[in-house]
N, C-alpha and C positions, 0 to 999 in steps of 0.2 A: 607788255606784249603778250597775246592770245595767241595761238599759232594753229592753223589749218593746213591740209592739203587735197589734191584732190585724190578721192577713192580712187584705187585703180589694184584688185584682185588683193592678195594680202599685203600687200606695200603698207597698209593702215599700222602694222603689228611691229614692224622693224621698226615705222616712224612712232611709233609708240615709246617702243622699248627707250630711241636714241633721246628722244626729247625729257621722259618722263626722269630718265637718268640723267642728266643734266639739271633736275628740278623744273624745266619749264612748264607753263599752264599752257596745255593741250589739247583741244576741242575734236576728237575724234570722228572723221566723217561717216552718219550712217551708209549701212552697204546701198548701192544706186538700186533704183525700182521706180516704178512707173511714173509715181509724185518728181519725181527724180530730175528723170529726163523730160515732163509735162514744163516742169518749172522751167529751167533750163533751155529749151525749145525756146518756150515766149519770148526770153530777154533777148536770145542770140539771132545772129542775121540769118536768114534763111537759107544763103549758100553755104554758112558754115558748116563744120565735118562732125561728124556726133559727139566725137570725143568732148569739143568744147563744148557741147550744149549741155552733156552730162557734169561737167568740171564745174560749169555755173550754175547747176543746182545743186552740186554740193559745198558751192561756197555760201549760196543764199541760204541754206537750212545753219551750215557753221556758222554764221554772221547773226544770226537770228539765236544762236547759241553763247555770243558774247565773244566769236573772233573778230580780229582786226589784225592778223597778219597773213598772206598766203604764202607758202612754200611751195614752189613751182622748178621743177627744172629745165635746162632752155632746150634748146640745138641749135644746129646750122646748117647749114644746105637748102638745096629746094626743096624745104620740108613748111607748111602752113605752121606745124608743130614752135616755128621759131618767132612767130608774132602771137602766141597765146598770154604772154605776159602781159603785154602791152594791150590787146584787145578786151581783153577780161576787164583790166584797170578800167578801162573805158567806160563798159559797158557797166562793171559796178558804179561809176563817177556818177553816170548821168541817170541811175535807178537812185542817187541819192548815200550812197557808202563813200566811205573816202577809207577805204581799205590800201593798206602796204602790200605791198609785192617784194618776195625778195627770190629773184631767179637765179638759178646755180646752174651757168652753162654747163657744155661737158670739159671736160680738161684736154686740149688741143697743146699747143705748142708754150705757153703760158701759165707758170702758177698762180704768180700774181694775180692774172687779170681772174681764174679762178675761184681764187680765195678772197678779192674785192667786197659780192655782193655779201658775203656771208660775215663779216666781221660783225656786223652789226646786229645779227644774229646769236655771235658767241661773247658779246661783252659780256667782262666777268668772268668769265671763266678759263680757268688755264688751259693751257694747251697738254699738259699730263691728262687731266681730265678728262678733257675731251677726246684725247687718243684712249684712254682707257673704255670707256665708253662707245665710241666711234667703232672700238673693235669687236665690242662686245655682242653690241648693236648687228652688228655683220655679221656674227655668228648665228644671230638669230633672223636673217637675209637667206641664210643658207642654208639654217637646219629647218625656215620655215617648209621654203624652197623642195628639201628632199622630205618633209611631210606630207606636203603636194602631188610631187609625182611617185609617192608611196601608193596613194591614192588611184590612180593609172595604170598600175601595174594589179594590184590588189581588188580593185571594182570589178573589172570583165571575170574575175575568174574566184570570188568569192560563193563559198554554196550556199548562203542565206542573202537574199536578194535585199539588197539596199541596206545591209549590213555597214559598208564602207561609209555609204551617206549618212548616217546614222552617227556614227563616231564622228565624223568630219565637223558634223553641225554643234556635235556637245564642245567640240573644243572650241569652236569657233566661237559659241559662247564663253564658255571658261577663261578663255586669254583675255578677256573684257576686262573678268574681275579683279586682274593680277597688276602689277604696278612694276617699269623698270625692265630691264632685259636680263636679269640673270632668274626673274619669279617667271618672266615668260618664258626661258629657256627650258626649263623644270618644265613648265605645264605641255610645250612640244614633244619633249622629250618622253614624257608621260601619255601622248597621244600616239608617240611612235610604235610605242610598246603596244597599245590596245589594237592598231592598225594590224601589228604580226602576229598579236593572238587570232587575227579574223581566220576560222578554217577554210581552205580554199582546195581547187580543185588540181591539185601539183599534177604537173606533166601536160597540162591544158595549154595548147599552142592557137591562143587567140589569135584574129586579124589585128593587123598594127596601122596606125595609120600618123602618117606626122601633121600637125596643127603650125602653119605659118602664116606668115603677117604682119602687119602694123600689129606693135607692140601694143597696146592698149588695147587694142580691140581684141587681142588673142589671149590678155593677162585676166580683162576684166568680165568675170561670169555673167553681169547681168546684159552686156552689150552685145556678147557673143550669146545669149541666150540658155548659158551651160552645155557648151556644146560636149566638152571633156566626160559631163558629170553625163549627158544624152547618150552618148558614144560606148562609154563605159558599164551604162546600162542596160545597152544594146550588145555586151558580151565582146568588144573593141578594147583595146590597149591603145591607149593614145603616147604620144610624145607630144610635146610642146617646146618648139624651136626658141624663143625667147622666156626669161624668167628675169627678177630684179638682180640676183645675184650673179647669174649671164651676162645682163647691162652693166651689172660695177665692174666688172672683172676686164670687160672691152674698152670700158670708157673712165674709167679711173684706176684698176690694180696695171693693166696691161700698159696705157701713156702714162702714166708716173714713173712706174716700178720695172715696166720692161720697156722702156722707149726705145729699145733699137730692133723688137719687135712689133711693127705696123700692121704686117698681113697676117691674118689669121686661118685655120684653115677654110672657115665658111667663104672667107673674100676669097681663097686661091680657086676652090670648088667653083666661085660665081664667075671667075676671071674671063670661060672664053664667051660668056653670053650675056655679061656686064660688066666689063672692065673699068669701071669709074661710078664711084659712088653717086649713087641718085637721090640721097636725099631719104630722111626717115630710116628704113630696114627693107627698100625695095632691093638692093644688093644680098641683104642677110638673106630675103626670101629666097630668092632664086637657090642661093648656095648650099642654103638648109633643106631644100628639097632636092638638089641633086646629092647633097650624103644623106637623106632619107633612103633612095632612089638604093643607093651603094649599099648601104646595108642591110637591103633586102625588105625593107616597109611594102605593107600592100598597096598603100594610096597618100595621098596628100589632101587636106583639105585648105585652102586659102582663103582669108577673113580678112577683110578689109572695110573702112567706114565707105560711103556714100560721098566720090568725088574726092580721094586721097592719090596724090600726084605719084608720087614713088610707087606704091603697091601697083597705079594701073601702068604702071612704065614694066613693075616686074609680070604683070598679070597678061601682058603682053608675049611676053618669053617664055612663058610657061608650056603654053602648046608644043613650040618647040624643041623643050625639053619631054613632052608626054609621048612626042612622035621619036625620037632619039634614042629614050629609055624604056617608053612603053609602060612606064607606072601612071596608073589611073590620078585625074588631078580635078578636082571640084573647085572652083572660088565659089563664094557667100559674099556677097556686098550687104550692109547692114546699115538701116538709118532708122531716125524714127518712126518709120511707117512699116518695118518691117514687121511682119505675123509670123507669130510663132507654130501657125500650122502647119503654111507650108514651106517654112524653115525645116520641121522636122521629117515632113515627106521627101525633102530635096537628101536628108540624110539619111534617112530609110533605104530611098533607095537608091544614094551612093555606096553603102554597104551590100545591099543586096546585089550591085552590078560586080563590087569586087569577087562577092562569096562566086556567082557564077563563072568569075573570068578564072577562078580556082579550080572551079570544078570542072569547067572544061579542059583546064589545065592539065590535071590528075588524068582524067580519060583520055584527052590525047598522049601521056604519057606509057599509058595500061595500053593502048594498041600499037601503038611502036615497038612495046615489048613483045 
């Protein structure tokens, strides 16, 4: 067994760490780019949503690398997201692969039916083991996690311009050459350090803006275009409402380990303007932008693929919440035909409307006085 999955923002580094410590042979997917999603595009149906078109060109470069198994994880609801196993399989069948599939729903009500696909996964191996590892693995989910939006905080307000992108990129390579989750922890750990030597400009109260979404499209840099790394070098502090160790914490520490905790605070936040899950993170969205809204953020940007059900359910609600609160709210719809020009004008000058709606702010404040 060869084991793949799909790229999606640093997810690559924890399935690293958990696989490589378990001994398994691991085909690490390169970062997505235009070969990418070119490939991917052709094989997949044309109404399909970007995510899967990217997902199929990083199976056909891995498969071309000597995989034969995908690791995929599922969902449920009115999410397309819950027929990508099944469609993939397909579409590699009839290009001529006879690739495995092994999907790992989320954990619902069910251990069992959970821990079904994956057995065949962990034959051989004990369950000490793989709890030791499994944990390890998630240290390194989280510490990647808070090297990221180290990253966010540290870009807008560093005094040598692209200073942050600079180290970002060395580590990014570095964690390639290292083997196992306790040589990747080390090398994080070592990048966190270089991150707080960067000199920055203390007492600098950048614009903040939160980044929400369909999760993939808001995790993975090349889909969203780097919108974080754009924003941030446009003198912005971003947030980013979903991360992978966000998703474990909701959908496996929280139903396992606190099952008589269901609502969280994002769902209570979403409650009076979508009371019932829709499917994907159209719920999360909405909820993550009204505690953006709460803790005083200047704007929200909203990222969704080309024809994603949930996101236009919440992208829908959104106005209602900009008329409500009054915090500026941009969506970005992204598919293969998207340009990166006038992506980047569209956030030119969503910044440049907040900086004004600021500074009228201030002035009208100076003449009241």
């Amino acid at each position: 067994m060869k084991i793949t999955f799909p790229h999606m923002g640093n997810t690559y580094i924890a399935a690293k760490a958990f696989f490589e410590g378990l001994g398994m042979d691991v085909v690490i997917p390169k970062p997505c780019n235009k070969s990418t999603l070119e490939i991917g595009t052709k094989c997949s149906p044309e109404s399909a949503c970007l995510p899967l078109k990217v997902n199929l060109g990083n199976y056909l470069d891995c498969i071309e690398r000597g995989a034969d198994t995908v690791i995929l994880s599922g969902s449920c609801g009115p999410c397309r997201f819950g027929y990508y196993g099944i469609v993939q399989k397909e579409i590699l069948k009839d290009m001529g692969y006879d690739i495995d599939f092994i999907i790992i729903d989320p954990l619902q009500d069910s251990l069992k039916r959970f821990l079904q696909p994956i057995k065949k996964l962990f034959t051989g191996h004990s369950l000490a083991k793989i709890y030791k590892v499994g944990r390890a693995a998630f240290q390194v989910v989280k510490e990647i996690d808070e090297l990221e939006y180290m990253t966010f905080k540290i870009r807008p307000r560093e005094k040598r311009k692209y200073e942050t992108d600079t180290v970002y990129a060395d580590f990014k390579r570095e964690v390639l050459k290292v083997t196992g989750p306790y040589e990747i922890l080390d090398v994080i750990r070592k990048y966190k350090q270089k991150l707080l030597s960067i000199d920055i400009h203390r007492g600098l109260n950048p614009l903040k803006i939160g980044i929400v979404g369909e999760i993939y499209t808001i995790i993975e840099p090349y889909v969203n275009l780097n919108v974080e790394q754009k924003l941030g070098n446009m003198g912005v502090e971003v947030d980013r409402s979903l991360s992978i160790s966000r998703w474990i914490d909701d959908n496996v520490t929280r139903r396992f380990f606190r099952p008589g905790h269901r609502e969280n605070e994002v769902e209570r936040a979403a409650k009076p303007y979508i009371p019932l899950c829709v499917g994907g993170h159209g719920r999360e969205c909405v909820g993550h932008t009204l505690l953006y809204s709460r803790k005083g953020y200047d704007g929200i940007i909203q990222i969704l693929p080309f024809g994603c059900m949930p996101e236009i359910v919440a992208e829908s609600v959104l106005p209602t919440i900009r008329k409500d609160t009054g915090i500026p709210i941009m969506t970005l719809v992204v598919d293969e035909l998207t340009g990166e020009t006038g992506y980047n004008t569209r956030l030119e000058a969503f910044v440049d409307m907040i900086l004004r709606k600021k500074e009228r702010s201030k002035s009208k404040c100076t003449v009241d006085i």
